[in-house]
N, C-alpha and C positions, 0 to 999 in steps of 0.2 A: 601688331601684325597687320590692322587694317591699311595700312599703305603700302603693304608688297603681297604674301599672301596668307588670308585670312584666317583667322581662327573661326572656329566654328558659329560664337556668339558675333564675331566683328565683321564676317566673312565678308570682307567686300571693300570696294574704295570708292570712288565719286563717279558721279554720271554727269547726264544731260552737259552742259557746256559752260562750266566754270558758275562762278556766284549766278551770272546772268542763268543760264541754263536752270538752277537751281531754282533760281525767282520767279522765274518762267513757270514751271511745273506748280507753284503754289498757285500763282497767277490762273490757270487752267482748271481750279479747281480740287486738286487731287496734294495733298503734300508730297514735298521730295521725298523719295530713300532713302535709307541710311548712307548707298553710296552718293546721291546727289551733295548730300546736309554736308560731308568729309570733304568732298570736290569743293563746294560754296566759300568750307572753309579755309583750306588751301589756295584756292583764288584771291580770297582777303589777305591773307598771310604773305603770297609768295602773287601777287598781279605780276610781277616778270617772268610767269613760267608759264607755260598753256600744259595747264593740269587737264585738257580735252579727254586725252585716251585713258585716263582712270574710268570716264564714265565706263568705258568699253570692260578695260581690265578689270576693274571692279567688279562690274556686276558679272562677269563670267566666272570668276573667280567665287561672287557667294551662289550664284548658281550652282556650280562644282558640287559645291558642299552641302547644301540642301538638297541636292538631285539624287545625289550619290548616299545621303543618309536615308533617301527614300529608299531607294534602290536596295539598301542595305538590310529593310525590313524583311525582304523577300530570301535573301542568301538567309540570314539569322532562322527564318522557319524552317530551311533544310538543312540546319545543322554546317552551314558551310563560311568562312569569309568571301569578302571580294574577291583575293586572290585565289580562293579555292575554288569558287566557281569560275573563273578564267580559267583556269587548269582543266576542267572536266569539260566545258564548252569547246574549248582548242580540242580535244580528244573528240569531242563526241562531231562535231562538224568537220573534221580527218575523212572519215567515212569509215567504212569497213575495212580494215578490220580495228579500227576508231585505234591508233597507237602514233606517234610522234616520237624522236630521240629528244634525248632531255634539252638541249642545246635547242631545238627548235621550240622547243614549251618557252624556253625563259624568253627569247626573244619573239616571239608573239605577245605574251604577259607581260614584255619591258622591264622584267628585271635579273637578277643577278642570277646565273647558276647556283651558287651559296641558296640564296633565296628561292630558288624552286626545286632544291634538295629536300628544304624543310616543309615544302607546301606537300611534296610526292608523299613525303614519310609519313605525313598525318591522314593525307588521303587511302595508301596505301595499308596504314593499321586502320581503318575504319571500313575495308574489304571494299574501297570505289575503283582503286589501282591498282596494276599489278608491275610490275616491271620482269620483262622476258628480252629473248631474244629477239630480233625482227623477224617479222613474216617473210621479207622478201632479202634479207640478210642474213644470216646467220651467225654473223663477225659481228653486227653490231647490239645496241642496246637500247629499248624504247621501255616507254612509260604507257599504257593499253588502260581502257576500260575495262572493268570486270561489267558483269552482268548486272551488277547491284548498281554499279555506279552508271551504265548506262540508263536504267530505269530511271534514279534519281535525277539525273541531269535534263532528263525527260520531261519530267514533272516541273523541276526548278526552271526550268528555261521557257514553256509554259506559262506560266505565273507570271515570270520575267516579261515577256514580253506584255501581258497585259497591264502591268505595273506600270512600264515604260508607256504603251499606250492612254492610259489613266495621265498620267502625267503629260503627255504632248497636246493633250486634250483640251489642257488649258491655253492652246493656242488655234486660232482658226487653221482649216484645211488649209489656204493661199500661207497662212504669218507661216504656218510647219514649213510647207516647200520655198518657202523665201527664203526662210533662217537656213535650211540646210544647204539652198544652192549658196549664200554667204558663206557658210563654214567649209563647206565643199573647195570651192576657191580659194579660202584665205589658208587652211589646212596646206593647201596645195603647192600656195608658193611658198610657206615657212617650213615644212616637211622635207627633209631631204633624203632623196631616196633609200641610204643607209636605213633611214628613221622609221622605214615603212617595213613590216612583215610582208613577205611574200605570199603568195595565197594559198 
């Protein structure tokens, strides 16, 4: 999997810029990466291919998964997965009266209505969801915070975010605002407006 996308142990593909790039980074001091060492060796293997943007795809890719296992410790203490806290944060940043039709949860969450049938059910027997009519419809059907689950999502999202700060920490104030106006842009032109939730 480490040359498309990564397993947890392999997460990742080649950086800096082929063998050279790779030699370089020894050269400076510090050894390559896992994804460098992969790149260096794909460049020995295949020098007709410019294996460059693995360094890119790579290392975003075992980022992904180290970020997201961190991130994970945080859901796991309130009893929640990722996609469960997706669910409760879509509801709870709604506003009052914190509720969304199901159709609008899966496509914020990016996945299946299948799949956020079974995210509601679980939420819902644990007293965080309730499913009623709409506030300002009567004809239709949303998925709402109960009381309990506004609480919890309160506390979890909390935490969340100090987690997430903890974690961006290991970058200076300028690298933070540099990497997100990159990701900003790059997001921007490969995103296609389909691909984006509405707000």
């Amino acid at each position: 999997m480490e040359d498309n996308v990564p397993s947890r142990e392999d997460s990742g593909d080649p950086g800096v810029s082929g063998a050279a790039g790779a030699a370089g980074a020894a050269r400076g001091g510090s050894a390559p990466d896992h994804v460098a060492r992969i790149q260096a060796e794909w460049a020995r293997e295949r020098p007709d291919v410019d294996v460059t943007p693995q360094g890119v795809f790579g290392r975003l890719h075992r980022l992904a998964a180290l970020l997201t296992e961190q991130l994970c410790v945080v859901y796991r203490r309130y009893g929640l997965s990722e996609g469960e806290f997706d669910v409760l944060a879509a509801l709870r940043r709604a506003g009052d009266p914190f509720e969304r039709a199901p159709g609008e949860l899966a496509a914020f969450t990016m996945v299946t209505t299948g799949a956020m049938t079974k995210r509601v059910d679980r939420l819902e027997r644990e007293g965080l969801v309730t499913r009623r009519r709409a506030a300002d419809d009567g004809r239709g059907r949303v998925v709402a915070l109960t009381p309990a689950g506004r609480d919890l999502i309160d506390q979890a999202f909390t935490e969340h975010m100090r987690n997430e700060r903890r974690l961006l920490d290991d970058l200076g104030p300028h690298e933070a605002a540099q990497l997100q106006a990159l990701l900003t842009t790059w997001l921007g032109r490969v995103e296609s407006p389909h691909d984006a939730p509405s707000p």
